[in-house]
C-alpha positions as CSV (number, residue, x, y, z in Angstrom):
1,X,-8.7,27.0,-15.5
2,X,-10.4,26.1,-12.7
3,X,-12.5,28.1,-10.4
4,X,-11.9,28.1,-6.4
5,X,-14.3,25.5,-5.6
6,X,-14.0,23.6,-7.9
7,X,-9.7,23.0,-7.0
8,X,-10.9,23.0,-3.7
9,X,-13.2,19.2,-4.5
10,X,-10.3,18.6,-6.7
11,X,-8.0,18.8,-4.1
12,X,-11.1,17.3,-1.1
13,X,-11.0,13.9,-3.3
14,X,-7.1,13.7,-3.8
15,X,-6.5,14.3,-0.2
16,X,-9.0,10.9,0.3
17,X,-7.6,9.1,-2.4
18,X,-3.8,9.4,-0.3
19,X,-5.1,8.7,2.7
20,X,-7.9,5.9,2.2
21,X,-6.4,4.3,-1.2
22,X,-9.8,4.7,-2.6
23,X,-12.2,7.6,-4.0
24,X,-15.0,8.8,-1.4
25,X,-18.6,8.5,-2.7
26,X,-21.0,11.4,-3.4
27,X,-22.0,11.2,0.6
28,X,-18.7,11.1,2.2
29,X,-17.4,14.3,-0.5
30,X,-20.6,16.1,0.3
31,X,-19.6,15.8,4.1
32,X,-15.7,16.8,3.4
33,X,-17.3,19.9,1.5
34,X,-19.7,20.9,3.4
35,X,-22.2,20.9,1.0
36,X,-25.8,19.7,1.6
37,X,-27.3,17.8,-1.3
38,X,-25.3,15.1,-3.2
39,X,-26.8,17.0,-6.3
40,X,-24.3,20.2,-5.5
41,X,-21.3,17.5,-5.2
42,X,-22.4,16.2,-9.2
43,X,-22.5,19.9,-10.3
44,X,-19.1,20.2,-9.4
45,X,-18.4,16.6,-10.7
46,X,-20.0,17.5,-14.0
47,X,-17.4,20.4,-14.5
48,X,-14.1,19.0,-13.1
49,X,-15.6,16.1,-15.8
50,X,-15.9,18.2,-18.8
51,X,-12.4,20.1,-17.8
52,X,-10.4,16.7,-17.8
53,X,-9.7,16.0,-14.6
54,X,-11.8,13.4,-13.6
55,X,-13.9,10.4,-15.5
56,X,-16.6,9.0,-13.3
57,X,-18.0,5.5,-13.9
58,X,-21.3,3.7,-12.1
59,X,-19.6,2.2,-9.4
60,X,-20.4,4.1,-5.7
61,X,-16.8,4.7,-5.9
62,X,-16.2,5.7,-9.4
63,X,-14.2,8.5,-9.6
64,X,-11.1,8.0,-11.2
65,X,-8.6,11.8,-11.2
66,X,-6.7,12.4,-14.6
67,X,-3.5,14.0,-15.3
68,X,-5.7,17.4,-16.3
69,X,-5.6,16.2,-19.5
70,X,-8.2,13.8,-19.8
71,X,-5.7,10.8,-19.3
72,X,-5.6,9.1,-16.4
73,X,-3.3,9.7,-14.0
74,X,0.2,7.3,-14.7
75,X,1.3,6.8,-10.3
76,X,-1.2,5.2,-7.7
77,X,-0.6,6.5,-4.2
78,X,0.6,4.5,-1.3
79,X,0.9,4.8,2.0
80,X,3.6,4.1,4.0
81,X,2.8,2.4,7.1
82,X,5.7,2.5,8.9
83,X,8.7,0.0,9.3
84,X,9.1,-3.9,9.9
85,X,12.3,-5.9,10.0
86,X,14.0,-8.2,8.2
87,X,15.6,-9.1,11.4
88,X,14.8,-9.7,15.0
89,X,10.8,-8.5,14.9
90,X,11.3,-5.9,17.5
91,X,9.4,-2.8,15.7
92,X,6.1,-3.3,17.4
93,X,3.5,-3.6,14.3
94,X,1.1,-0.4,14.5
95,X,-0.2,0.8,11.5
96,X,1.2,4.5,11.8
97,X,1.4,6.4,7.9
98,X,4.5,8.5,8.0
99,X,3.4,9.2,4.4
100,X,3.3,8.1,0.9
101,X,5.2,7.1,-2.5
102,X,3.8,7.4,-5.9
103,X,4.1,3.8,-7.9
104,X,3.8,3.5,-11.5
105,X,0.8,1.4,-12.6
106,X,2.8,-1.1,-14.4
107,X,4.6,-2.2,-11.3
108,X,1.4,-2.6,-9.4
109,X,-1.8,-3.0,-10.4
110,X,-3.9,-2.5,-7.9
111,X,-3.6,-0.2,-4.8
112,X,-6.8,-1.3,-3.3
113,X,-5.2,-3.3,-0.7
114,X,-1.5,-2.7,-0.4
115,X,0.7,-0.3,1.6
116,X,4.4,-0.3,1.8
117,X,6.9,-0.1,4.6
118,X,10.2,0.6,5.3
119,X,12.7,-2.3,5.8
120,X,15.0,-2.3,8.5
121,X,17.6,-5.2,9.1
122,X,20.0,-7.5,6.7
123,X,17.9,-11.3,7.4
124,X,16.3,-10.7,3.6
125,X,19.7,-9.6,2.1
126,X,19.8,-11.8,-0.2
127,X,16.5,-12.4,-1.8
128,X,14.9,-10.6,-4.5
129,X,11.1,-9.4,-5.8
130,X,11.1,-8.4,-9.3
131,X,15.6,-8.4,-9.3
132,X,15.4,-5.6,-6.4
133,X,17.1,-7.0,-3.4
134,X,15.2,-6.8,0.7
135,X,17.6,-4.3,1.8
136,X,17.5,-2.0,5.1
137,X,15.7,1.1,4.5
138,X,14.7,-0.1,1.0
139,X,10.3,0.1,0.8
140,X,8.7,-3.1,0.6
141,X,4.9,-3.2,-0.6
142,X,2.8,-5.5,0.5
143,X,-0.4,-7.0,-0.7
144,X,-3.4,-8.0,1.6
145,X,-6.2,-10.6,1.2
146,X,-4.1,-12.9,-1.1
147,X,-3.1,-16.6,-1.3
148,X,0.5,-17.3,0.2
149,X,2.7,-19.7,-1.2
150,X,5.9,-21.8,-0.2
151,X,8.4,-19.6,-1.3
152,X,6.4,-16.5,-0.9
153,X,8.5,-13.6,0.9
154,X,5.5,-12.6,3.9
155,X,4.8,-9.7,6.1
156,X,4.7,-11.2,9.8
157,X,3.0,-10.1,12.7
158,X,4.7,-12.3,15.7
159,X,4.8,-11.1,19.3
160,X,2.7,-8.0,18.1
161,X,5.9,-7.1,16.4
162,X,6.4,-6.9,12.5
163,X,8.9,-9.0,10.8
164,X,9.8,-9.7,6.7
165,X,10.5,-13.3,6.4
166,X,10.5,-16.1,3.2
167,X,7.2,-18.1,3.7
168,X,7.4,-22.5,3.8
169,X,4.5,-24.4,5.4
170,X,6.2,-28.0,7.0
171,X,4.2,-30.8,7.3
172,X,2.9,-29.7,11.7
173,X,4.1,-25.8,11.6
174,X,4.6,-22.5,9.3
175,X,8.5,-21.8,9.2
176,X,9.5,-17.8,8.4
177,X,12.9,-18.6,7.5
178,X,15.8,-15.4,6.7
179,X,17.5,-15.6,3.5
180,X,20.8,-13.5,4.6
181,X,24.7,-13.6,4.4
182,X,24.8,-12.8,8.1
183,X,24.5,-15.9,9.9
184,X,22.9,-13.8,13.4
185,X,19.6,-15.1,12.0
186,X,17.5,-17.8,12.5
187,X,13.7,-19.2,11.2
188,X,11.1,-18.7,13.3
189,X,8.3,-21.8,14.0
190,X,4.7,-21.2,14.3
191,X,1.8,-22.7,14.4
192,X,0.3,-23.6,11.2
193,X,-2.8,-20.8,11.2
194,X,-1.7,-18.6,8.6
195,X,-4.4,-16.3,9.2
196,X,-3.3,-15.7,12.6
197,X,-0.5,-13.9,11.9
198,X,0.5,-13.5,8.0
199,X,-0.5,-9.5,7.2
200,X,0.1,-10.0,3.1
201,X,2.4,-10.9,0.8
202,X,5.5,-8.5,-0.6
203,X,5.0,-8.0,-4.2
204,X,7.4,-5.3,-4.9
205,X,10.7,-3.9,-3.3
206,X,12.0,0.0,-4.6
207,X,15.2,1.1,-3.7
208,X,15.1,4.3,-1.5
209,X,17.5,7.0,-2.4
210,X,17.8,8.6,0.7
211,X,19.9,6.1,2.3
């Protein structure tokens, strides 16, 4: 069982976790806890440790939350960013979390840098990640800081407006061409500066039950 405080770091770090993608070092918890010395934030450490429901390694960010039973936890938290369009990119790009999903750790490996969103529009109808189709209001997660390749379907930021789109470099421009059974859709031409306006790379699509 765990005492009051000690839930109360428990839940201070998995609050930070959902909401930054990352554990908070021994400063940033003291200063969520209110608690002066970084030595008080260990003592509580030390316990939720020997309990089983956290392992800490030597990195500044080394706290890695369990299941409560001394495994480690099976889902990585994501947040949800908001919605872009496989379509027209009218839905102005802001990065706005309306909340999170839980992904197993075999679909994604890392959650340092990814987030998902929420598709809207038929212009990726017909491709697949991973034999899950770009539908509307299906999630798409996306990737950060990685290398894009022809064939790559891309999170776009054009017009300050977000927009999924199948990624081909031509020999003077960048071409974000649809891949849809509605013919309404066209490629977009750009400039070929990927790091003006490429966000990440979709590395996963889940189906959303809701819809």
């Amino acid at each position: 069982m765990l005492t009051q405080k000690q839930q109360l770091v428990l839940n201070a770090i998995q609050s930070y976790i959902n909401e930054n993608d990352q554990p908070p070092t021994l400063s940033e918890l003291s200063e969520l806890l209110g608690i002066k010395t970084k030595r008080g934030v260990v003592k509580h450490l030390d316990a939720l440790e020997k309990k089983g429901y956290l392992y800490r390694t030597s990195k500044p960010r080394g706290i890695i939350l369990t299941n409560g039973s001394g495994s480690i936890s099976d889902t990585f938290s994501v947040p949800i960013l908001g919605y872009a369009n496989a379509g027209a990119p009218l839905v102005f790009a802001e990065e706005d979390i309306i909340g999170s999903i839980k992904i197993d750790r075999d679909l994604i490996k890392d959650s340092k840098n990814t987030f998902a969103l929420i598709v809207k529009g038929d212009s990726m109808n017909l491709r697949e990640v991973n034999k899950v189709p770009i539908l509307d209001r299906n999630y798409v997660v996306i990737e950060k800081n990685t290398n894009i390749n022809d064939g790559d379907v891309v999170l776009a930021v054009v017009d300050n407006a977000a927009t999924i789109k199948t990624f081909k470099r031509s020999q003077n421009s960048v071409i974000l061409y649809p891949e849809s059974n509605n013919p309404i859709h066209s490629p977009i031409y750009l400039k070929d500066d990927v790091a003006g306006f490429i966000n990440g790379k979709v590395i996963a699509v889940l189906e959303n039950p809701v819809y």
